[in-house]
N, C-alpha and C positions, 0 to 999 in steps of 0.2 A: 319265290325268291325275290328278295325287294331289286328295285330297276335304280339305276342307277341315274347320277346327274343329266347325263345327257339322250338316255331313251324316256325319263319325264320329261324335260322340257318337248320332246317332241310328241310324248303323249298327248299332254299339255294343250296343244297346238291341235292335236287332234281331235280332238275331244271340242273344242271349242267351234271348229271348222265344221264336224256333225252338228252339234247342237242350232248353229247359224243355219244351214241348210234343212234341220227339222222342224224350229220356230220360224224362220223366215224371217230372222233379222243380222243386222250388221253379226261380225265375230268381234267388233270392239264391244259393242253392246254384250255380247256374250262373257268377254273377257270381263268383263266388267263385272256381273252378275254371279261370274262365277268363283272371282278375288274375294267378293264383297261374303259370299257364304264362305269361303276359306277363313276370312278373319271372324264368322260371327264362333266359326268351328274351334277358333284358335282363341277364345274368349277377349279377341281385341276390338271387339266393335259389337254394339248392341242396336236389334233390327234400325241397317241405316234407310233412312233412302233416298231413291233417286230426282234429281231436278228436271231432265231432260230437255235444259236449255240452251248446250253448246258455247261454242265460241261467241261473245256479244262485246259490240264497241260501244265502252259507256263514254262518262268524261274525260274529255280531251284527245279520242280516239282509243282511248285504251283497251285492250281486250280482254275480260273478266269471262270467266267460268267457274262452274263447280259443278262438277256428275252428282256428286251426292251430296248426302250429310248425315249427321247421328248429335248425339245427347249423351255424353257417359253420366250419368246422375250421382256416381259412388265420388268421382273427385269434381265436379259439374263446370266440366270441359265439353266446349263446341268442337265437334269435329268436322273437317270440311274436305269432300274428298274430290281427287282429278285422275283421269286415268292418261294413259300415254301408252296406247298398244300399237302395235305396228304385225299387218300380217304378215309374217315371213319367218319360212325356220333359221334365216339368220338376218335377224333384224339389226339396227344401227345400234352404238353402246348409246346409253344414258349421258351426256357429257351435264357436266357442271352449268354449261349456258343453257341447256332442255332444265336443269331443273330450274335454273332463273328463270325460264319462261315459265315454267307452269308454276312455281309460288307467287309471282305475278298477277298471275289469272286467281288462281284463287284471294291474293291480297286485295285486288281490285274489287272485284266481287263482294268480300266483305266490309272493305272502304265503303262501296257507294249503297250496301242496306244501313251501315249504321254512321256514315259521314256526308250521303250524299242522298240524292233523289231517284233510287231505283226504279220508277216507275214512268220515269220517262223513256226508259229502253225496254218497256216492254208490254205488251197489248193488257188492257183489266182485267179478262179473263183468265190469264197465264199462270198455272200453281204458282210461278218465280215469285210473284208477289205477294201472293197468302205464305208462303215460305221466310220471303224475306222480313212480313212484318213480324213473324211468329219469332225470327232470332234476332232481330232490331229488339221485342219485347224482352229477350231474354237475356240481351246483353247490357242491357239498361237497366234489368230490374234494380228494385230497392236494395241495400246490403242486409234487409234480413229475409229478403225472399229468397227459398229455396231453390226460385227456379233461374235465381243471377246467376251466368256465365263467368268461371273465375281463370279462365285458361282458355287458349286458342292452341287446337292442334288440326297443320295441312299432312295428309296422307296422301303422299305420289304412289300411284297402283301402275306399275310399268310389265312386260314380256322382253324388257332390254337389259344387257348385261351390264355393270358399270363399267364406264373408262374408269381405267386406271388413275387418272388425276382428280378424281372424286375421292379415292382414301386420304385425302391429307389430313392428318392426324389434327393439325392446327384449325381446321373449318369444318371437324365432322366429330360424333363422339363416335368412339370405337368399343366393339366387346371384345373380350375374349373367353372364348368357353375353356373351364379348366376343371381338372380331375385331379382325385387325389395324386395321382400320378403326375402329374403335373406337365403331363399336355397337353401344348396351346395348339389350336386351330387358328389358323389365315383369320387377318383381324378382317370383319365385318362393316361397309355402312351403314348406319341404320337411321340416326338422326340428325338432322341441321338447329342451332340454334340460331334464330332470330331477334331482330329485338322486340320490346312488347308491341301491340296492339293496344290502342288507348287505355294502356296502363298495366294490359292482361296481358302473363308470360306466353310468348309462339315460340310452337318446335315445328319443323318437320318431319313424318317419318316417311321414306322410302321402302317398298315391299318391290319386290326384284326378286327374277327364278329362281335363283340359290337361295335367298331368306324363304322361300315358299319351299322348296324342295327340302330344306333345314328342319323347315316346321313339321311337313305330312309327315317324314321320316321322324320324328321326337314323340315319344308318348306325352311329354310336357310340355309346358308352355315356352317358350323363350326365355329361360335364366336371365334372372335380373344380376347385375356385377357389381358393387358398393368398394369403390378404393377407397375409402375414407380420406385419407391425407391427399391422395390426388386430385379428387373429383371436389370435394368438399373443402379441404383445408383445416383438417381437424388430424392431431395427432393418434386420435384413434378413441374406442369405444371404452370406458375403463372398466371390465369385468375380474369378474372368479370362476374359474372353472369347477364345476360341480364333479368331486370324486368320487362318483355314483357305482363304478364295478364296472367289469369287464364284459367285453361280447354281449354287450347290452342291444349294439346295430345302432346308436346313440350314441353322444356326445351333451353336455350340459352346459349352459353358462347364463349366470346372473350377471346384467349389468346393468349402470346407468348412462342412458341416451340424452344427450342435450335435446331438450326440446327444438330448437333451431337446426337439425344436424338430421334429427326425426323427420319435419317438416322441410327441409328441402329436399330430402327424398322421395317424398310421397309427392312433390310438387312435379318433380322432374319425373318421375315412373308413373304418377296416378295410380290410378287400381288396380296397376298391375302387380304391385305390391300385396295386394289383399288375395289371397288364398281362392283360384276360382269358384270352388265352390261355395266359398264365403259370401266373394262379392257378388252371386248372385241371387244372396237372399239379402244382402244389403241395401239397396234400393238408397230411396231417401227417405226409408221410413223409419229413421233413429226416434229414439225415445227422446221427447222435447224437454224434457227434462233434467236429463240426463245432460242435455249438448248445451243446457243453457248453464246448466251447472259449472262444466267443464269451460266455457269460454267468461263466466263470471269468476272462476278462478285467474285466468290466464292474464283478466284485464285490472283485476283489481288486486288479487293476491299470488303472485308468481311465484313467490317464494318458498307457499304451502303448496303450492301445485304437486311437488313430489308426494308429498305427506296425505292430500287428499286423492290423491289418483292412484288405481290400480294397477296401472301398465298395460302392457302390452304382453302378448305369448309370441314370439315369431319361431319360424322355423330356415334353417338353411340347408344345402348339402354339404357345404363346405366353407372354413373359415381361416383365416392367416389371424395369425396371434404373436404379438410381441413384448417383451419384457423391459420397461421403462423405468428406472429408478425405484425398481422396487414394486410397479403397478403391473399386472400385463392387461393390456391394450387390444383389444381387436381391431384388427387396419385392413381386412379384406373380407366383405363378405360374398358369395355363391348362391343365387338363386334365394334371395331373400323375400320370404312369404309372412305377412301377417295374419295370425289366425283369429285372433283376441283383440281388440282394441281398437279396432278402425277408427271408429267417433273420437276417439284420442286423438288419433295420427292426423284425420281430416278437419277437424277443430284446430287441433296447432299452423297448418296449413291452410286455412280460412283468415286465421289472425293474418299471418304476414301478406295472401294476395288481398284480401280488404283493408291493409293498412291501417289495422285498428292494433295492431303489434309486430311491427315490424322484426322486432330483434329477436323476441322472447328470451332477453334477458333473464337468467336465474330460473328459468324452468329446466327440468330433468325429467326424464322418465324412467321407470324401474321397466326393465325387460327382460324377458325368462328368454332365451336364445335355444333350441333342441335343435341339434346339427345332423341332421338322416339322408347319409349320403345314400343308402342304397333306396333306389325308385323301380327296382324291377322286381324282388323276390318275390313271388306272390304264395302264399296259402291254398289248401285243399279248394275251396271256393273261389279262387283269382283274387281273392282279395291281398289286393300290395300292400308290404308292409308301414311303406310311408302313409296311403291313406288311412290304414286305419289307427296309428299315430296322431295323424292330421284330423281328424274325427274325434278322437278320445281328446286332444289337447284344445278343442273347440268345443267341446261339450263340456269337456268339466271347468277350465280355465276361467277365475270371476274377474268379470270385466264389465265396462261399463256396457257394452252392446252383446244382447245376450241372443246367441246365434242358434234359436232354436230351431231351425230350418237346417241345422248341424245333420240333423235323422235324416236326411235327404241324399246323404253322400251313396258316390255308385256304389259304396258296399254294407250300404243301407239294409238290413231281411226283407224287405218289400222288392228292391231292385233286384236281391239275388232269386227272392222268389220266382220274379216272374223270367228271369232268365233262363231258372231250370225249367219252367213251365214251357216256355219258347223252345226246349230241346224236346218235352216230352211231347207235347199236344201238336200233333202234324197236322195239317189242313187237308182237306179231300183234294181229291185230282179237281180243278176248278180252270182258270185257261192254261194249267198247265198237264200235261198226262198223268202224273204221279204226284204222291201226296206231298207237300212240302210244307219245308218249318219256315214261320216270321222267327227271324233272327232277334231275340230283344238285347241292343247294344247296349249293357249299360255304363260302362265306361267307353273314350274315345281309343277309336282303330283295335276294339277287342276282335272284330270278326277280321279283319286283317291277320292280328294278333295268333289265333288261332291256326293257321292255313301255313306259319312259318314253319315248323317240325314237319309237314307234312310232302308226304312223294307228290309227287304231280299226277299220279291218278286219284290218289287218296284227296287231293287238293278239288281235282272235277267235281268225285263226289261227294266233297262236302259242300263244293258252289250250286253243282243241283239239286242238294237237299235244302239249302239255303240261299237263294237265288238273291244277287244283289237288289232287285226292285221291289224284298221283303223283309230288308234291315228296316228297324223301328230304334231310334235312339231315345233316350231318357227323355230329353228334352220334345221331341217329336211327340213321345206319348202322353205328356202335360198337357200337351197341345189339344190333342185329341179328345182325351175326357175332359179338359175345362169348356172344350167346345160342344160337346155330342153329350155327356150324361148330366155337367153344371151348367152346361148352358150360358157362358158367359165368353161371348165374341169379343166381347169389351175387352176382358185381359186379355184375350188372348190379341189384339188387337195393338194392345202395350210392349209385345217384344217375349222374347226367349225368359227372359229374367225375369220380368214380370210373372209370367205363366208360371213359371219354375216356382214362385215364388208363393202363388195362389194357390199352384196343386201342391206343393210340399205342405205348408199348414193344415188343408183338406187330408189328405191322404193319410199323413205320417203316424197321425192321432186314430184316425177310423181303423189301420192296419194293427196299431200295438191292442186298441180293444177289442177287435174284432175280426182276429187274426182268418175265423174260417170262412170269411166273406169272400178271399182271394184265392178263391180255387176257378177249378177247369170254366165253370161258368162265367166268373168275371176274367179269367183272361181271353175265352174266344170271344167276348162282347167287345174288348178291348180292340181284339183285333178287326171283328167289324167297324168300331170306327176311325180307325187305320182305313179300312179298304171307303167307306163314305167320305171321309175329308178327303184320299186322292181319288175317288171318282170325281170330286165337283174339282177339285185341283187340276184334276186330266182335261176335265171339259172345257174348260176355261183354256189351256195351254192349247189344246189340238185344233180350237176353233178359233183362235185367235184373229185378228186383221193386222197384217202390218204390212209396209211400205214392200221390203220382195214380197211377200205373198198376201198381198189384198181379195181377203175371204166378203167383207161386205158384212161382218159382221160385227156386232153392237163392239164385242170387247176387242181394246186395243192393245196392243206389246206398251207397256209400261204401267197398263192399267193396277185397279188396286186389288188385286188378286187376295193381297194374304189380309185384307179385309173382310174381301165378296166371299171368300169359303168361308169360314166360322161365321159370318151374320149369315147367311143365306142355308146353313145348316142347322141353324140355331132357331131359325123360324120356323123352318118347315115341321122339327120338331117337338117345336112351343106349339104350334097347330096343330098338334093332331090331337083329336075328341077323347074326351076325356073319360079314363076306361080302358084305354086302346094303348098299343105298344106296338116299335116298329119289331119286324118279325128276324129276331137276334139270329134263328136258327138257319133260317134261308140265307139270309145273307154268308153265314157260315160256309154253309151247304156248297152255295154256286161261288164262293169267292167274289159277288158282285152285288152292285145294288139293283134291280129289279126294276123291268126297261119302266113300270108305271112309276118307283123311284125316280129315277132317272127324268120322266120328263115334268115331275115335281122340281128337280135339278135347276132342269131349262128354265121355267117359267118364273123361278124365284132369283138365281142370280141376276138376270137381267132388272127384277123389282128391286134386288139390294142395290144393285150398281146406280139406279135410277135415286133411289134415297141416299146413299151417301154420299152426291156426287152434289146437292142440295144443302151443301153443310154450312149458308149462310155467311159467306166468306172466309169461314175456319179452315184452315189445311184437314182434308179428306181425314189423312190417318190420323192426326189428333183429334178431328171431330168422333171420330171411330172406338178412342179408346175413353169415351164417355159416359158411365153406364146410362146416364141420362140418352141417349143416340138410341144403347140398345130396347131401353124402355118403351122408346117410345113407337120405336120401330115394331117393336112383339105387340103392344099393346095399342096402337092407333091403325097402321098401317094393314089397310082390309087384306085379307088373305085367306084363302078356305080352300084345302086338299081339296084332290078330284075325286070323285068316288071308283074310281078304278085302284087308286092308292089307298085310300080307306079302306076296299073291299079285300086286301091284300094283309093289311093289321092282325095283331092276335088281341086278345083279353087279356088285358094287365093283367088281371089274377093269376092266370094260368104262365104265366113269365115270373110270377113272385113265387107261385107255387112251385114249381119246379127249380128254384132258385133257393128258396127256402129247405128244399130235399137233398139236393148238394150241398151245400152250408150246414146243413145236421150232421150227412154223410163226413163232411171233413171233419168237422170238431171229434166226430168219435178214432176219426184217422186221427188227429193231434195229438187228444187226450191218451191214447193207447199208445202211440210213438213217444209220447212223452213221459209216460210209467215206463217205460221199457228203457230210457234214456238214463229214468233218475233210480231204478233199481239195480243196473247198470253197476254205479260207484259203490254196492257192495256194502256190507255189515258194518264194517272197521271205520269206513268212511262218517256213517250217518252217529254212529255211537260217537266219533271222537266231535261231531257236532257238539254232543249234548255238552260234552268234558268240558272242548272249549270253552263253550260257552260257562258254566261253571265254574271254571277255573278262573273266567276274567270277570266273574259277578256280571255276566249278564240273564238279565230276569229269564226263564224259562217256565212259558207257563204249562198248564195243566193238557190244555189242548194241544201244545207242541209236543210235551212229551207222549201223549197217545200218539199223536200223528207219527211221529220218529217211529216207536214202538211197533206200530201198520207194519211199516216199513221193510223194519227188521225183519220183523215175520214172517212176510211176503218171501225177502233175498232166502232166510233159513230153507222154507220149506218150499221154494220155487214154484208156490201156489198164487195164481193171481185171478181174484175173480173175477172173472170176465165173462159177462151173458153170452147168451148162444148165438146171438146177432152182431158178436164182436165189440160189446162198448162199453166201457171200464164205467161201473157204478159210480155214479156219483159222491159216495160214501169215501172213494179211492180217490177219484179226483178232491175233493175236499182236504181230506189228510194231507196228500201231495204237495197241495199249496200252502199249507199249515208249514210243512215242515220246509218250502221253500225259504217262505216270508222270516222264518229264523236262521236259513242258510244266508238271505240276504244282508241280514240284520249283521252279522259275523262278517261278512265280506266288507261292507260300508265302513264299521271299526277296523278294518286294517284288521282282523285277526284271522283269514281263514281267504284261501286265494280260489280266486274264478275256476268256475273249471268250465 
């Protein structure tokens, strides 16, 4: 049963108060740590991190801080963060003068890296200054380096409620969430506008327990709200409503967007505009040609901009529409997602923050608008009906930025595969008595999700079949195989996005060709290095040194942890003799790495930490996401297993070989589930193939019609040969595809529908 407003805020508080007394550090530190994973959860923040420089008196006495920072790369906005926790289950409100103070601190902060001499307040050694030259480089770059900062956003991370004299409507913007029904919830704080920063537009956003409690409780992200005429000053969007048919679960609408109206939406929301799983295979890795294209229009020929550009796809749940003189208008939009076009949107919005077009005079954009109110209905598989809408209109949709990281979405066949895998394959009694499943999350809060239908004993035993300390989310398991089977600490090094980003291209391709690769085998290897990334993750956290609890040892609370595991895993690995394989099965077997593992563990984080801490004056974590760093690290830096860890290895052979016997064994499970699937649709089905096609002159050649023929013959006389060891000849499999590859062909013409 979900908890309500006020037994989380006190969870909340509890949770943090353990975790202080587990690590041995402050609970502001904790609160900190623990907002800062709730917004990477909430796709508002991409791996930030931490300064831990405090309150500091620069120029003129003034007191400058900043906890954190981040880089959102998709709209290339600084973010800069400050926290404000107070321990107490009834802490002071938030007032309007606390929030002057802490934009303050942050403004000063970023006055004196890029208006003044930050280095006089602080020791040489200190990150704050490999930090602060790394965003002084970044907010000065050139106007066509990718890595120029074109927006300044302060994030106040607070556990206080707001005073009430903080909603003034006149000094704060407000949301309101709305339903087809049309009702509103109690309007919201969220953001402060300020004025620019040498030249770059400042907001602030506030995160406070009810916008936190708002979020856990939403399977979605934070609806974005578009008043058109209020917020902007435009009469509205001029469209057509597409009279597509009924009980579709949709709605339709062609329109044209002013390029200016485009662009300061995406100025004001950033990427939160772009479709999360969009934006995180977006990166800043657009097609250069494409973007030079699109801003060689904008600057020299505006006018054809409409005429050369493909638009936009967006989606909403819900839209207000008005009829104008004969126009109808869209004046309200609900949760508005870009699926298709980003390079558009953030090229138009590059023009006016680099003042190389401020107006965008006479530019328009053509945009396909799919209005999908409902976000919860899900399918036989949990697949909701919005994503895989959101999926099909991002995959097929032509636009300038072609999102083929689309296959990646959680209702991807690879994410669903391995979910069902994650329910079948139980892990042996290991530290715990009985067998237990890894949960594999592949959408957010599904194991939550799950547990709501459920009695409260029905509910026990699904937590101790699935223990929460054996949830694995999508993003977590990118993590894991880029680190443990790719071998590349480096991206993994780069953030949530990045990874996502590395293992979706890897992955997406290897699964459509090589479908019976992902069986029993490759998921418990998966899950071993699940259990190796948090063995070194544990040992780093449990041995820690910090100010309450000084262990006396090397690593410290704020160290670089989500470095030191994937390089220090990535080596040990890269190290072992060649021939040899770490022992997939054991690992299995005991649910653990193997105490001579283990003291491989020891002896190597402490080498990583020692090498990356050497980065030449470069900030650690950027020196980190260098593949040059990991290079050189695998390949200079002496290292040689013990032989107690060596004598423990198997013979790669004998890992391929038995890897290779599963992987046969599935393809004849595929191949036979999949005659069975496609003899299935019956005589009547496969003949009116041939018809169709015939009827619309499409070629049908000589092999198709055998293949069909197979077919038939098969369904008639219910004979299917199949060897004595269960595996559909060849000869069957052959035909099969013959007569797919003409089912496709019929589907792609629009003449003959999915099944």
């Amino acid at each position: 049963m979900a908890m309500d407003y006020q037994e989380y805020k006190e969870e909340f508080l509890n949770i943090l108060r353990a975790d202080s007394a587990h690590s041995g550090t402050d609970t502001e530190d904790e609160f900190l740590n623990h907002t800062l994973d709730l917004l990477m959860d909430f796709n508002e923040l991409d791996s930030p991190e931490m300064t831990g420089m405090g309150d500091k008196k620069g120029r003129g006495g003034r007191l400058m801080r900043a906890d954190g920072y981040c880089f959102d790369e998709v709209d290339h906005s600084l973010i800069l963060i400050i926290s404000d926790f107070q321990d107490s289950k009834e802490p002071d409100k938030l007032t309007r003068t606390r929030v002057d103070e802490l934009y303050w601190r942050l403004y000063y902060f970023i006055d004196e890296v890029c208006n003044g001499n930050i280095g006089t307040y602080f020791d040489d050694s200190d990150d704050v200054l490999k930090i602060s030259s790394y965003i002084r480089k970044r907010m000065n770059a050139e106007s066509d380096d990718p890595d120029l900062v074109l927006k300044l956003k302060f994030y106040i991370l607070t556990n206080k409620e707001l005073d009430t004299r903080l909603l003034s409507t006149n000094l704060f913007e407000t949301t309101i969430n709305n339903t087809r029904g049309n009702e509103k919830k109690a309007k919201t704080t969220k953001k402060i506008k300020k004025d620019d920063f040498n030249g770059k537009p400042l907001e602030i956003s506030l995160w406070y327990p009810e916008r936190f409690f708002e979020m856990e409780n939403s399977n979605n992200t934070e609806p974005i709200i578009i008043d058109v005429a209020e917020d902007y000053g435009y009469t509205g969007i001029p469209c057509i409503k597409g009279n597509i048919g009924d009980n579709l679960g949709y709605e339709a609408y062609i329109a044209i967007i002013p390029g200016k109206l485009l662009a300061d939406i995406y100025i004001e929301h950033g990427s939160r505009v772009l479709e999360g799983n969009v934006r995180a295979f977006l990166g800043t890795s657009g097609s250069k040609s494409v973007n030079s294209g699109i801003r060689r229009t904008i600057h020299n020929d505006p006018t054809k901009f409409f005429t050369y550009n493909n638009g936009i796809a967006t989606t909403a749940s819900d839209v207000e529409t008005e009829l104008i003189n004969d126009q109808l208008y869209i004046t309200r939009i609900v949760d508005l997602q870009i699926i298709n076009g980003g390079q558009t949107t953030a090229s138009l919005a590059e023009a006016i923050l680099k003042k190389t077009n401020t107006e965008l005079n006479d530019i328009y954009v053509p945009m396909k608008l799919t209005v999908i109110d409902d976000r919860e209905t899900e399918d036989e598989n949990g697949i909701r009906f919005y994503d895989a809408m959101v999926q099909s209109i991002a995959k097929y949709a032509n636009s300038q930025n072609k999102v083929t990281a689309a296959d990646l979405f959680s209702n991807d066949p690879f994410h669903i595969q391995m979910e069902q895998m994650s329910k079948r394959y139980l892990a042996p009694p290991g530290q715990i008595a009985v067998p237990t499943g890894w949960y594999y999350e592949r959408s957010r809060k599904k194991y939550q999700q799950e547990q709501v239908k459920l009695s409260k004993d029905a509910q026990k035993r699904f937590i101790s079949k699935f223990p929460k300390t054996q949830i694995i989310t999508k993003e977590q398991l990118a993590m894991y195989i880029t680190t443990v089977f790719s071998l590349r600490p480096d991206i993994v090094s780069k953030g949530k996005n990045w990874t996502m980003k590395a293992f979706g291209a890897q992955i997406s391709e290897e699964f459509r060709k090589h479908r019976e690769t992902f069986n029993e085998s490759y998921f418990k290897k998966c899950i071993c290095a699940a259990i190796i990334y948090r063995a070194v993750d544990n040992y780093l956290e449990t041995h820690k040194d910090s100010a309450r609890k000084p262990t006396g040892f090397w690593y410290k609370t704020g160290g670089y942890k989500l470095n030191i595991v994937p390089y220090s895993i990535a080596k040990i690995i890269s190290s072992l003799p060649e021939g040899y394989s770490l022992d997939w099965t054991y690992i299995w077997n005991k649910q653990a790495v193997s105490p001579a593992f283990m003291h491989e563990i020891e002896i190597v984080t402490k080498m990583t930490n020692d090498y990356i801490c050497d980065s030449n004056g470069i900030i650690v974590t950027e020196y980190c996401k260098k593949n040059l760093t990991w290079e050189t690290f695998r390949d200079k830096i002496h290292y040689r297993p013990s032989d107690d860890f060596i004598n423990e290895l198997i013979i790669t052979t004998a890992v391929k070989e038995k890897e290779r016997s599963v992987k046969s064994q599935k393809k004849d499970e595929n191949n036979l589930q999949q005659t069975m699937i496609i003899l299935s649709r019956g005589t009547d089905y496969w003949r009116n193939i041939v018809k169709t096609a015939q009827d619309n002159r499409v070629s049908v050649s000589f092999q198709e019609l055998t293949a069909i023929s197979q077919l038939v013959d098969m369904v008639e006389t219910g004979k299917v040969p199949i060897t004595s060891s269960g595996k559909v000849p060849s000869r069957i499999v052959k035909a099969i595809q013959t007569a797919q590859a003409l089912e496709d062909k019929l589907i792609t013409e629009g003449l003959l529908k999915k099944q």
